[in-house]
N, C-alpha and C positions, 0 to 999 in steps of 0.2 A: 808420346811421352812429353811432358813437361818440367820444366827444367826451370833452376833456380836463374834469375836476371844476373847478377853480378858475377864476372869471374871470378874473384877469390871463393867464393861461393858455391858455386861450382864446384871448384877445384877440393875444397874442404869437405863439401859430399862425397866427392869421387872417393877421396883418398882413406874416407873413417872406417869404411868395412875393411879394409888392410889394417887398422890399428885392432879392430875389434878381435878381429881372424887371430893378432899376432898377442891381443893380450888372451884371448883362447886357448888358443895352443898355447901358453905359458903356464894357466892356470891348470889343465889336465896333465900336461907332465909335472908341475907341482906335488899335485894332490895324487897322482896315479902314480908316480913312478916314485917321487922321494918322499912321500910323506905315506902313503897304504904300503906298499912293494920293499921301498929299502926300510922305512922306519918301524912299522906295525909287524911287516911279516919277516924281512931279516935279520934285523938286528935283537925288537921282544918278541918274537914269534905268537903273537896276540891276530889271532887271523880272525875274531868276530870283529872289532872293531876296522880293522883292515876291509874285511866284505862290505860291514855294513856303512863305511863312509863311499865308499868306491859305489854301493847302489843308487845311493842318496845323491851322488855327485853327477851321475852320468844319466838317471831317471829326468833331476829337474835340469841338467843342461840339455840334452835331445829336446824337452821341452822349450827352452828356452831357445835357442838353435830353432824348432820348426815354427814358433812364434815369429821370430825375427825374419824368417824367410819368408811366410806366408804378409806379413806387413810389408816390409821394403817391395817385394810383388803387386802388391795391390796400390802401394803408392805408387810406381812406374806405372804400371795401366789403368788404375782405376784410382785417379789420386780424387776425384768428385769437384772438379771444375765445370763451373756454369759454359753453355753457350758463349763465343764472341759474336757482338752485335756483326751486323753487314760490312760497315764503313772501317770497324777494325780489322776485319779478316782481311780488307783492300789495304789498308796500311799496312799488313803485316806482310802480304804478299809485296809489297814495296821495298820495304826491308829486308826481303831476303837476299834483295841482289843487290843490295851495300856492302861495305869492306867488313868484318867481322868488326873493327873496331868502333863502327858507326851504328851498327845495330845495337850496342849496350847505349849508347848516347841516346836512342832513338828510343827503346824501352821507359826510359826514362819519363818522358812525356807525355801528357794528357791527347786523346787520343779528339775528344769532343766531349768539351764540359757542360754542354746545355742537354737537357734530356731531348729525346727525337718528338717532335711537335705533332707528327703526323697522325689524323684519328689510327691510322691501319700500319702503324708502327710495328712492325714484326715483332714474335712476343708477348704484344699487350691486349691478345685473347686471352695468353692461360691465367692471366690475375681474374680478369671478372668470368670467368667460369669457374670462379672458385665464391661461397660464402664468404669469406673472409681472408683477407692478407692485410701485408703492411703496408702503408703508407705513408705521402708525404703531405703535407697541409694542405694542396690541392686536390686528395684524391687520387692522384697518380702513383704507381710504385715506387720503388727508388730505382734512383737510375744511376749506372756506374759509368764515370768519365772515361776510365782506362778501356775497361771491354765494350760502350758504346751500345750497353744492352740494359735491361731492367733487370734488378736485381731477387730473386725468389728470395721468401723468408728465411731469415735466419742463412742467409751467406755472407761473407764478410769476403773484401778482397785484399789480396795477400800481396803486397810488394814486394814478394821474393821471388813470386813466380810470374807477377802481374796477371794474375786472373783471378775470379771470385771461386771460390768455394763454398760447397755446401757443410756447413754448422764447422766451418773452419777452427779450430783449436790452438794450433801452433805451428810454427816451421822449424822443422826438426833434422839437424843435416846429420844423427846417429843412427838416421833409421831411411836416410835417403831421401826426404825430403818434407811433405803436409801433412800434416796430420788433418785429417776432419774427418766428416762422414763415414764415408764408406771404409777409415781405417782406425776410427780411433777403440776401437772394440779392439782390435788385435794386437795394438800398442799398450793397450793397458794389461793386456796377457801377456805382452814382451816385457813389460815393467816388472809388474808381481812374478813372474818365472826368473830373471836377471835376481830379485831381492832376495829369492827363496835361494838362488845360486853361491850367491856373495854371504849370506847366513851360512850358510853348510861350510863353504871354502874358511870362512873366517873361525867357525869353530873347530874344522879339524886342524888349523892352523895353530891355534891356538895352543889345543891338548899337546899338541906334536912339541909346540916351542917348550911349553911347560914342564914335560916331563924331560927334554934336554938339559935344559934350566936344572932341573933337582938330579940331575946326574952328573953336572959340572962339567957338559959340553959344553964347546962353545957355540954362539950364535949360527944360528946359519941364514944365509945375505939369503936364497932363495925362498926361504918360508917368512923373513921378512918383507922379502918384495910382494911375496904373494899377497900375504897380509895388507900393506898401505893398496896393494892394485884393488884386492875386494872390498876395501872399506871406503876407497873411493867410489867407484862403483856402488856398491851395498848403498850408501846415503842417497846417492842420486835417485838412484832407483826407488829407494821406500818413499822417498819424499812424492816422486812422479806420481808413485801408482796411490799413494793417500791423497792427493791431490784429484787425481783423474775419478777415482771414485766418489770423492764428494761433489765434483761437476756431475757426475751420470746420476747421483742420488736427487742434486736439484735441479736437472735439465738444465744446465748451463756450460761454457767453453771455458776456456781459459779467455779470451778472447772479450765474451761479457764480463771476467771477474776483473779483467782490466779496467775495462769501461767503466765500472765500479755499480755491479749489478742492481744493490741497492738503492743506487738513485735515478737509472735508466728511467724512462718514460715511455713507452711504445706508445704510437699513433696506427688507429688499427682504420679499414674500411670495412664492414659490418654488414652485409646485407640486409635490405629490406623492402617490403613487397613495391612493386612497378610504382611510380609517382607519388611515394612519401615525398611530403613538403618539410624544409628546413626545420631541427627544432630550437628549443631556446640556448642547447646548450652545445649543437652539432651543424654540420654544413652537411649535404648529400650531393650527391656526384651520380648521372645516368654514362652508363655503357650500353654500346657505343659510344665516343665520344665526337661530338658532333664535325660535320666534316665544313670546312670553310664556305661561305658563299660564293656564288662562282661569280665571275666577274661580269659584267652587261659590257652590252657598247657601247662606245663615245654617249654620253647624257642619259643613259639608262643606269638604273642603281642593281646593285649586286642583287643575286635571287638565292635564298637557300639551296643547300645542297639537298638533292631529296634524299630521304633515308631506305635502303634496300629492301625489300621484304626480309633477307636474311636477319639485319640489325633488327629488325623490327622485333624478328621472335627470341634473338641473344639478347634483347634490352632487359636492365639489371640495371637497379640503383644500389646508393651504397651511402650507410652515414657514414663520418669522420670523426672517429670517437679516438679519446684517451685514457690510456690504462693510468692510477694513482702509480704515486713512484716506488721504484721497487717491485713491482706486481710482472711476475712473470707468467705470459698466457698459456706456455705450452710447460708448466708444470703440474704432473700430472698424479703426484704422489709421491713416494719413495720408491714403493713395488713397481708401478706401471714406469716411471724411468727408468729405472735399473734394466727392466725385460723390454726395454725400448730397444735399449744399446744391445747388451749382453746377450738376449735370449730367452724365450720359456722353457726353455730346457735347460737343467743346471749340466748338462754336460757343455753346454754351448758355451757357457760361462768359464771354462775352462782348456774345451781343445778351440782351435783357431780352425774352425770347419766352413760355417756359416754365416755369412755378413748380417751385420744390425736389422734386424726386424724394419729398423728406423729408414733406413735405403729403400725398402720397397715399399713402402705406404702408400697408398693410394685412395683417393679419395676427393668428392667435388663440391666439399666443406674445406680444406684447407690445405698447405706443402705439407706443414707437419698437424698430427694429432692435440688440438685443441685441449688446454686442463679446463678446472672451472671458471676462472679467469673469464673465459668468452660467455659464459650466460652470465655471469658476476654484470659484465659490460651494457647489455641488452636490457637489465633491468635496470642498471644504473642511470643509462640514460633514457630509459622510457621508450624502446624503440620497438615499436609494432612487431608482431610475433611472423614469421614467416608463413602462408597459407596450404603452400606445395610440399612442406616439409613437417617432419617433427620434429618439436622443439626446436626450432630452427636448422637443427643439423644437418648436413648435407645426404642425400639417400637417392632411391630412385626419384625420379621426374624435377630433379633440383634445377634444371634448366627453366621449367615452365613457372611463369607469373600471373597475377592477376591482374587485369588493369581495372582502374578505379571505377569502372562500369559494371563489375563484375563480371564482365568476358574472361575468360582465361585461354590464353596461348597454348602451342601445342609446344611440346617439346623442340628447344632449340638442339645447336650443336655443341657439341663437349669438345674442347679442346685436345688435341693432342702434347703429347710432351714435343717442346723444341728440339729439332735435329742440332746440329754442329754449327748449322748456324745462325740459330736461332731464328728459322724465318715458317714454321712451321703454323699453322692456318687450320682455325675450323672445320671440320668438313660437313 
């Protein structure tokens, strides 16, 4: 389980599903007991409108109710945190046997701000066993100071938990903690079921107040409180779930619209066949990367390191290309977004059954599913078409290269996904 850094933080997660519980139960004795039961059916004995709000109320809250359980669940075990690099998991085992007060002090701090230099850096297989990822201007991934590990596309790291997240969105302490990946599909069906909830609750509120009103009763405090509780509620929520929709329409987080999507720049690594040379408008980068010369004796000069047979048949170059600004590479449409997150099934789109299509992709073209953006790139800067694949994309024999002899290698190894601690190795 992972858990927000700050106590107040903490505490403020712990305690919201008691507020939620207790404005719940406020709102079904509301709407069930004094507004259907005493008002519809005791007092006007009007029993369609009594059934038909009492269906309408308890259809989309059971909904709303298994939405909310099925997310807060998957954010406790499956909130979609990257790997910690080696040297953090040794910090952190350090910190466990400090005073509770000293380990928030201790979160706090950068863990190792330089990226890990080493060619065989744990990790830094599964980027070049990929066609394409992000980059930084050397060619290297990114690499995150706090978890001391290389960052996969499209993770952003979240100082509330101090770990990276996959396609991170927000930190959410109503729903128990991150939104990203693996949850934001079922948060956005907690949203849209909460708005459909607070519409129903606010207009049988409503009817109820109104027809008191033309009867010359007086106000009544519970159907007003109900009312200000669904309308606060009600706004949050419509706002969430229009918002969360038009991020899944453009394949983007809340996180990028921060960042202010429009003028982002992505720096991409591009594959291309074994010893392309520099071009006028790009730098390339060979994987493996090369390992230091070893050192001679006293008046002898250093000798290269020799390269294994292994690296020999993983070797993979890579131009360092830039996307124009604003150009998002993993947007893929309206429709193919939407059924990224949601589902090819419109039931998916609705029960909370199934996780994001987007969680289980797989593929040794890229993390996530490339839009047109990535050949947009390849033509833009003139870069050689790949020989082992088509149209560049990744497929079977995506490992094997040509070398400029026209030999061709035999299939290297594919990476595995990193375990826990991210020290996982080709086989």
């Amino acid at each position: 389980m992972v858990s927000a850094r700050r106590p107040e933080t903490r505490w403020v997660t712990r305690s919201i599903p008691f507020v939620l519980a207790g404005c719940s139960g406020f709102a079904t004795y509301a709407v069930a007991k004094r507004i259907c039961v005493d008002f519809f059916l005791n007092e006007r004995h009007q029993n369609g409108p009594a059934i038909t709000f009492l269906i309408l109320y308890f259809v989309f809250f059971l909904l709303t109710l298994t939405t909310y359980l099925r997310l807060f669940l998957i954010i406790q075990t499956n909130p979609g945190v990257t790997p910690l690099g080696p040297k953090a998991i040794e910090l952190k085992e350090k910190v466990k046997n400090r005073p509770r007060r000293e380990r928030d002090l201790e979160a706090v701090g950068r863990y190792e701000a330089r990226p890990d230099d080493d060619p065989d850096s744990p990790g830094l297989e599964l980027f070049y066993s990929k066609d394409v990822f992000v980059c930084e201007t050397d060619g290297r991934p990114r690499w995150c100071s706090t978890c001391c590990n290389w960052k996969v596309d499209r993770a952003h790291h979240c100082s509330e938990i101090e770990r990276c997240v996959r396609k991170m969105d927000h930190y959410c302490p109503w729903v128990g903690g991150i939104v990203g990946e693996t949850s934001f599909k079922f948060f956005v069906q907690f949203t849209f079921y909460t708005a459909l909830t607070c519409i129903i609750v606010i207009v049988t509120g409503v009817i109820c107040l109104q027809a008191k009103m033309r009867e010359g009763d007086n106000l009544d405090g519970v159907i007003i409180a109900l009312l200000a509780i669904a309308a606060m509620f009600g706004l949050f929520t419509v706002t969430m779930t229009a918002t969360s929709v038009r991020s899944i329409l453009v394949n983007l987080t809340t996180v990028d619209h921060v960042k202010k999507a429009n003028r982002v720049v992505h720096q991409l690594a591009l594959r291309v066949p074994l010893g392309t040379p520099p071009g006028p408008n790009y730098n390339v980068i060979t994987y493996p990367l090369p390992k230091p010369p070893r050192r001679g004796r006293p008046g002898q000069s250093a000798t290269p390191e020799p390269t294994s047979p292994r690296d020999q048949l993983a070797s993979r170059t890579y131009a360092i290309v830039k996307t124009e600004m604003g150009e998002n590479p993993w947007d893929l449409g309206f429709w193919r977004n939407w059924t990224s997150v949601m589902g090819n099934n419109p039931l998916d789109w609705f029960l909370p059954i199934n996780p994001s299509p987007c969680t289980k992709y797989e593929s040794p073209e890229s993390f996530y599913e490339m839009g047109p953006v990535y050949k947009k790139l390849r033509k833009r800067y003139g870069l050689p078409e790949l020989t082992d694949t088509p149209s560049g994309a990744g497929g079977e024999g995506a490992m094997k290269e040509k070398k400029p002899g026209g030999e061709q290698n035999e299939p290297g190894p594919e990476a595995e996904r990193p375990d826990e601690q991210g020290t996982s190795k080709a086989q």
